[in-house]
Backbone as numpy.savetxt, mean C-alpha at the origin, in Angstrom:
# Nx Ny Nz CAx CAy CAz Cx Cy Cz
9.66 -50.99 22.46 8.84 -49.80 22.46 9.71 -48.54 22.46
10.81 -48.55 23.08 11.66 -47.41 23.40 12.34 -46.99 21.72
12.56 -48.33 20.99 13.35 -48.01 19.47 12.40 -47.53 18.33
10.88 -47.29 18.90 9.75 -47.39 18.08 9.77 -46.29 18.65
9.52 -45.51 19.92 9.61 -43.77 19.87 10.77 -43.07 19.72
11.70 -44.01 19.60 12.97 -42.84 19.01 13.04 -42.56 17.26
12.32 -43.39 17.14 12.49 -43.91 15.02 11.43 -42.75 15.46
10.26 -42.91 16.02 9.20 -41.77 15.79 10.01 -40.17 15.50
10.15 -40.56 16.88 10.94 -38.68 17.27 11.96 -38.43 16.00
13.07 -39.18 15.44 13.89 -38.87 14.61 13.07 -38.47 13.15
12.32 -39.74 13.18 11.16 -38.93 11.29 10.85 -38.11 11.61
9.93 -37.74 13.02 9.21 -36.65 12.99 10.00 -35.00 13.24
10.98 -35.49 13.71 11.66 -34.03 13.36 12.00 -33.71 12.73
13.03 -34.76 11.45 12.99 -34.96 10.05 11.88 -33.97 9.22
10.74 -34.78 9.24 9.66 -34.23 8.74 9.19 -32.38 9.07
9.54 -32.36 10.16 9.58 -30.96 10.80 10.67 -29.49 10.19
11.81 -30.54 9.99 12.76 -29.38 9.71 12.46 -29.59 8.26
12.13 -30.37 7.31 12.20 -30.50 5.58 10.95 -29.49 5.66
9.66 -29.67 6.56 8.43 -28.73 5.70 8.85 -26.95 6.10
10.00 -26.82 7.26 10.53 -25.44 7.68 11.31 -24.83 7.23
12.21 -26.26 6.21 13.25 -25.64 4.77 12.08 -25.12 3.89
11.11 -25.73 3.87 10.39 -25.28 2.42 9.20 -24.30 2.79
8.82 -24.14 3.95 8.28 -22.61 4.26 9.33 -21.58 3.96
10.39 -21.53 4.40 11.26 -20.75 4.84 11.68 -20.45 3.13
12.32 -21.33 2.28 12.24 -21.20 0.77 11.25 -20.47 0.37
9.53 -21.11 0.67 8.48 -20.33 -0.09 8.74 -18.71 0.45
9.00 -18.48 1.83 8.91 -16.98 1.75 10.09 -16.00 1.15
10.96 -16.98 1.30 11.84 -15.91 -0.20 12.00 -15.92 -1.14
11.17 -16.58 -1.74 10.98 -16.58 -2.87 9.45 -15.59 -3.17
8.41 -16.05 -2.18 7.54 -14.22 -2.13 8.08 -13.37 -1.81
8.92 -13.09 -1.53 9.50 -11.75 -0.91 9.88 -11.27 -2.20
11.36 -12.32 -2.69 11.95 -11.84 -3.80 11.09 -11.70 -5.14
9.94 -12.26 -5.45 8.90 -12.05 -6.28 8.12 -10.63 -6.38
7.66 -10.49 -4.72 6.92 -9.19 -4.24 8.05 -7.72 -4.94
9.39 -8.18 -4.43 10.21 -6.99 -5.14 10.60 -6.80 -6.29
10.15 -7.84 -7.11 10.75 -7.66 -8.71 9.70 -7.00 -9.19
7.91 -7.18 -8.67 6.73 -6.76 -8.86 6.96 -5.34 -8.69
7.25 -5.09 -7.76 7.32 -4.05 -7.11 8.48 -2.82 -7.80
9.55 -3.35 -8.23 10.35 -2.47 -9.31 9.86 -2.42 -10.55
9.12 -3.58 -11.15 8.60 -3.42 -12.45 7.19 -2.49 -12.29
6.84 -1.98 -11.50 5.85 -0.86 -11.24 5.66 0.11 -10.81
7.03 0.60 -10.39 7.74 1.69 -10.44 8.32 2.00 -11.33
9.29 1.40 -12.32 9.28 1.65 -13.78 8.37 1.84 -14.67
7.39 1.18 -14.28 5.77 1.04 -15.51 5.66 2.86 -15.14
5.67 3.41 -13.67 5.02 4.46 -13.78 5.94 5.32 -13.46
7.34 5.34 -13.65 8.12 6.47 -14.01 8.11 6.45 -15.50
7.73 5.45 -16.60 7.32 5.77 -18.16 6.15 7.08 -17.93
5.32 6.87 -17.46 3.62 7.38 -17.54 4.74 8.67 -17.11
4.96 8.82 -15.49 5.56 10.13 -15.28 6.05 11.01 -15.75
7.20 10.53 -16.71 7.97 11.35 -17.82 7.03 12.09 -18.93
5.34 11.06 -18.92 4.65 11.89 -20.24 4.22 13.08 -19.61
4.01 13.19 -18.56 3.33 14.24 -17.92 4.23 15.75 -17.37
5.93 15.08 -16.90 6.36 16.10 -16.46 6.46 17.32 -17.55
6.04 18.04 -18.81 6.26 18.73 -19.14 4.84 20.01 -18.77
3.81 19.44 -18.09 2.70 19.27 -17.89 3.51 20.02 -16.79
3.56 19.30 -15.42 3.75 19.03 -14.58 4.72 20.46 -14.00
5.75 20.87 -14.95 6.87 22.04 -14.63 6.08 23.58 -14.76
4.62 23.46 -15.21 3.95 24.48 -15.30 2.93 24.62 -14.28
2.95 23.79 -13.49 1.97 23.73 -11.99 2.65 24.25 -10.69
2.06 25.08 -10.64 3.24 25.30 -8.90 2.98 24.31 -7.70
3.77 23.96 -7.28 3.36 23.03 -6.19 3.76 23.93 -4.87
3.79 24.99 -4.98 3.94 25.94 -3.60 1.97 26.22 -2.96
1.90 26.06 -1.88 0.88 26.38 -1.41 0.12 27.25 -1.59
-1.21 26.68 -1.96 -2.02 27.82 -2.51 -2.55 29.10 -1.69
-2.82 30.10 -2.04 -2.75 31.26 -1.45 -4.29 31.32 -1.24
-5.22 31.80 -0.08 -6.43 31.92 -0.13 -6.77 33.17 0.36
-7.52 33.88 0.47 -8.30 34.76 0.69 -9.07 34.28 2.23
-9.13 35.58 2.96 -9.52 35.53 4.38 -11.14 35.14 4.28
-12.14 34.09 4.50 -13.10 33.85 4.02 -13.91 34.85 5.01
-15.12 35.63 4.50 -15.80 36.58 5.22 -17.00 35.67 5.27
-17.59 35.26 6.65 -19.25 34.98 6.14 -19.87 35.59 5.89
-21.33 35.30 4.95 -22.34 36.22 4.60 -22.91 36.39 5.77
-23.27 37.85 6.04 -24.14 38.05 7.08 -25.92 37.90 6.72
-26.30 37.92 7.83 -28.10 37.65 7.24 -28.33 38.52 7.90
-29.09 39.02 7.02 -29.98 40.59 6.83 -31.72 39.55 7.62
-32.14 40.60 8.07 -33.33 39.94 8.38 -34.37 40.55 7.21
-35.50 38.88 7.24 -35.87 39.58 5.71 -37.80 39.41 6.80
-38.10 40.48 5.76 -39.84 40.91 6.59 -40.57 39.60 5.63
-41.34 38.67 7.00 -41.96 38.07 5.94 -43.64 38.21 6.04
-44.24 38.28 4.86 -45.27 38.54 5.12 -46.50 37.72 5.24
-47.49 37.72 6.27 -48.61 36.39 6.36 -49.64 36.57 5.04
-50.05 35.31 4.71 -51.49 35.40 3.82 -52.53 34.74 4.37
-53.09 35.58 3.86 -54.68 34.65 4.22 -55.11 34.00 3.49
């Protein structure tokens, strides 16, 4: 019984560390996937960007200037009853 839970314990940790190589593989390989995605779509839209910056050098991006907003005041208005 004792050579039958050690064979256990030895597969089963076996089995333990092979499926933690291949988690551990799958996530860098999403990772390294997520970042190739991730540069090829930042390139996709520094193309688009470039159509626009000529656009873009004629916009001020300094803060827009506003005017002190006055509320309308209310006038009282006469209203009259009907019969």
């Amino acid at each position: 019984m004792a050579t039958l839970r050690e064979q256990w314990l030895s597969v089963s940790t076996e089995l333990l560390v092979r499926a933690t190589r291949g988690i551990c593989a799958g996530s860098v390989l999403n990772a390294e996937l997520g970042r190739a995605v991730t540069r090829a779509r930042i390139e996709e839209w520094a193309g688009v960007l470039s159509l626009y910056e000529p656009q873009l050098s004629l916009v001020s991006l300094a803060e827009p200037r506003t005017e002190p907003r006055t509320e309308p005041q209310n006038e009282p208005v006469a209203v009259g009853a009907t019969a």
